[in-house]
N, C-alpha and C positions, 0 to 999 in steps of 0.2 A: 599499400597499407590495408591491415584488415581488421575491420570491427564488428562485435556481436552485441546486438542492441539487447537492451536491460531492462529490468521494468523502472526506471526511472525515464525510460525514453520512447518506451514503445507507443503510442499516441501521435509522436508526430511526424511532422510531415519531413522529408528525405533533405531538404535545406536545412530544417535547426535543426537536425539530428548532427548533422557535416558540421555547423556553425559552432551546437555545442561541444563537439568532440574535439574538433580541429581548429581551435582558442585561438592558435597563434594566424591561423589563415585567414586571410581577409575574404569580406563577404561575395567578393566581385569575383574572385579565386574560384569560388566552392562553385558560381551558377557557371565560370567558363566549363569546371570540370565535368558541369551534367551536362552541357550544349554538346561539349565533344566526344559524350560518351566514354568520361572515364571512371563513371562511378556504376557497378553492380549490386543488387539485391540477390543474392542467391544466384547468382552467375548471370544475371539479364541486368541487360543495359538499363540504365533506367535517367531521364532525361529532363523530367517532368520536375520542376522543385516543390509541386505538391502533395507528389507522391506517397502514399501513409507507409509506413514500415509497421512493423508487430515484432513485439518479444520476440527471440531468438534466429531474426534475420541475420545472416552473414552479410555484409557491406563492406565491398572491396571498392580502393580507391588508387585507379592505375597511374599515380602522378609522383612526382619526384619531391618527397616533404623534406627533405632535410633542409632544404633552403629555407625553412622555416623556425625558428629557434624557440624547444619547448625546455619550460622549466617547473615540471609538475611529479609529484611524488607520487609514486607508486601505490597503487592500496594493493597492501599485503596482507597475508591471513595469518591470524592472532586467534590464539584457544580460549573459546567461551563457553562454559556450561549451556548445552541446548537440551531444552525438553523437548522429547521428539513422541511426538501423539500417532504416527502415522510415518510407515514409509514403504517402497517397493522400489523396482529398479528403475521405474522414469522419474517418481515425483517423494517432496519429502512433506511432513505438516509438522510442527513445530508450535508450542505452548510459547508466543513471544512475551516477554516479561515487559513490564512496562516500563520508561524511560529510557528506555535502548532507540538513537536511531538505527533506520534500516540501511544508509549510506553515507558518506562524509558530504559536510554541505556548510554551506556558507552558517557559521555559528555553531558549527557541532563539535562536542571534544570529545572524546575518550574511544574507545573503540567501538565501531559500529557491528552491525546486526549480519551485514553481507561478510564484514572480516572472517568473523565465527562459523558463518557459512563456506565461505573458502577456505579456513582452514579443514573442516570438520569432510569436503568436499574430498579435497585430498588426497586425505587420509585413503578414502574411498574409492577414490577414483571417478569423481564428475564434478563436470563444472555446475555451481548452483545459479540459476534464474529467476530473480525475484519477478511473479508476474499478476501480484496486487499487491496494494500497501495498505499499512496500516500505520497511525501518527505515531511519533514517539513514544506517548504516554500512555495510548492506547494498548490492551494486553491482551491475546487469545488466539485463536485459530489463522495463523501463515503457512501457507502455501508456496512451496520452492519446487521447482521442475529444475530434472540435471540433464537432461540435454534439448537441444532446440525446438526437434520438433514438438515433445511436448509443452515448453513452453508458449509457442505458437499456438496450440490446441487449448492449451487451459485462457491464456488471452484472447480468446477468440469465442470459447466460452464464458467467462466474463462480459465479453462484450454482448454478447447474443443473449444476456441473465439464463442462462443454463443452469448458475451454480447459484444455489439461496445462501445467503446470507445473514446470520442473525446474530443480535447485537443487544446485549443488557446496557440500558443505561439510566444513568439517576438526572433527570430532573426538575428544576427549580418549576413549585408553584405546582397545582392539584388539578391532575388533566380526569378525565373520565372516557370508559372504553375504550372507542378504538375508531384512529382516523385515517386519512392519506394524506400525505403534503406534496404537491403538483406544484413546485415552481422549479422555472429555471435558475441554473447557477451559470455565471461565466457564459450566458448567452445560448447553454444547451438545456438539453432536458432534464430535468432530475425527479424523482419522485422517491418519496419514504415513506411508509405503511409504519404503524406504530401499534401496540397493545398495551392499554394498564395493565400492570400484575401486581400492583402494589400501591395504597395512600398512604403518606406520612403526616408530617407536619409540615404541612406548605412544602413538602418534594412529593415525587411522584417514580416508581421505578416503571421502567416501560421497557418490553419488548421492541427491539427495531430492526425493521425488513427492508434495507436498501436496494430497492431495483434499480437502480445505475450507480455509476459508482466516479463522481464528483467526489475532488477533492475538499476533505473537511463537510461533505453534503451532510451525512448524521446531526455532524454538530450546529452548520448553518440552518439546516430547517430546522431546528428544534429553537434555535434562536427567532429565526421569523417569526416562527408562531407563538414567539412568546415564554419558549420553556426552555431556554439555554441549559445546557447540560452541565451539573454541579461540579465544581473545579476546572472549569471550561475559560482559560486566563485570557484566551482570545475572544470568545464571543459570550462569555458568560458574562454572571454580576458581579462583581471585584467585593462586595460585602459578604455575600453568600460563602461565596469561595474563601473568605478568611475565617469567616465563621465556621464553617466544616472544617479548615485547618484545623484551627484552635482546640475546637471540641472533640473531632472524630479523626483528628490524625490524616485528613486525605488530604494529600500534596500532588495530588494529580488530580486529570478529570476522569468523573466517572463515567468509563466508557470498556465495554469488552467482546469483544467478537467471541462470542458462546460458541457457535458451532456452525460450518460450511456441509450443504449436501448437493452432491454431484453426480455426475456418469464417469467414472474412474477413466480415462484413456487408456487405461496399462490392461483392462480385462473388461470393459464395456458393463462392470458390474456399478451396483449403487452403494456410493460412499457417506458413510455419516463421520465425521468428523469435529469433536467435541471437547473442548477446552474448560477444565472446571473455574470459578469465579476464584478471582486469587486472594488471598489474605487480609492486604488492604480494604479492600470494597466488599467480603463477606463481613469483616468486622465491625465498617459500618451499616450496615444490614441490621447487625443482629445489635447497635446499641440503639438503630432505629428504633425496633421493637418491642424495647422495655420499655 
């Protein structure tokens, strides 16, 4: 059997990569098959269950599955309107709209963000790679590699903060200047750098500079410190957030990945990539300001 890890998987280690893929297999299965040497990374044995894998690994598993009985639906590719900000022939960037997931997932309906990718990939001729995420709700600068090595390369970049990252987001309660937030998430590092650019009334719009990239990190340190991000249903204020419904129409939270800058892989030149603020959250911008 042969697998190509995804950015839903790249993070971990070579046991729940096997565990998650291979559902029906039991766990005791997966560690005989590293002991005996029948799982490959890119054609190398690999034995070790702590092994880390990276986006666009090949993982071949030399054992006999059919003894295993799977009953899982196939994700197929489904035609979605994509705004494409950026493309060449390893990597694509994409204007993601907001409340699109990126993948199907326990509670998610309708079509997802990777379908429209596969289908649209196709057409083209390459498989897409998602190899950073961005939440559901969240809208703006995505990043898709179509074939492996690049996606190996921008993962890897990511991981090394090679690529900046910046992120408009609104919220709750009247910050000033400009700070860094240094705490761990999940036991790792995380750090977030932030600018005021804007006071409201008891909100505050802020530039934000994620230098790692923890899941939900934006929204959870802006929560620690106090400034949960406006329409934020997870770690926001549940009054705030109805209050903005009501008055300003935001059913989401305000969150947008403005613009990623990199070292391109396809020509080693410098990439600026740039997502304008979408409709919803210019709107309340501009009823902020009367």
């Amino acid at each position: 059997m042969e697998l190509i890890v995804d950015q839903e998987n790249f993070y971990a280690r070579i046991d729940k990569f096997l565990r998650k893929n291979l559902k029906n297999v039991p766990l005791s299965e997966i560690y005989k098959f590293l002991r005996k040497g029948l799982v490959k990374v890119n054609g190398k044995t690999v034995r070790e269950p702590s092994y880390e894998i990276q986006v666009g690994d090949k993982i071949t598993v030399d054992a006999d599955l059919s003894v295993y009985q799977r009953d899982e639906k196939e994700l197929r590719p489904v035609p979605i309107k994509l705004d494409i900000l950026y493309e060449d022939e390893n990597l694509l960037a994409i204007n993601k709209k907001p409340n699109i997931a990126l993948h199907p997932g326990e509670g998610t309906k309708g079509t997802t963000l990777i379908q429209g990718l596969m289908f649209y990939g196709k057409k083209k001729g390459f498989k897409p790679y998602l190899v950073h995420r961005l939440d559901r709700e969240t809208s703006g600068v995505l990043l898709v590699a179509k074939n492996p090595k690049t996606a190996r390369t921008l993962s890897q970049m990511f991981r090394d903060r090679l690529i900046e990252k910046e992120y408009l987001a609104l919220v709750h309660g009247i910050l000033k200047g400009k700070g860094v937030i240094d705490k761990p998430l999940d036991g790792l590092e995380a750090v977030t750098e932030y600018v005021v650019l804007k006071n409201f009334d008891n909100v505050t719009l802020v530039r934000v500079l994620p230098h790692t990239g923890r899941t939900h990190q934006i929204r959870k340190h802006m929560a620690m410190i106090g400034h949960p991000v406006v329409g934020d249903k997870l770690y926001g204020i549940k009054e705030v957030n109805e209050f903005f419904k009501e008055k300003y129409k935001l059913r989401r939270q305000f969150l947008h990945c403005l613009r990623l800058v990199f070292t391109n892989p396809s020509f080693y030149g410098k990439l600026v990539i740039k997502a304008p603020l979408p409709d919803d959250l210019q709107r309340v911008l501009e009823e902020l300001s009367k």
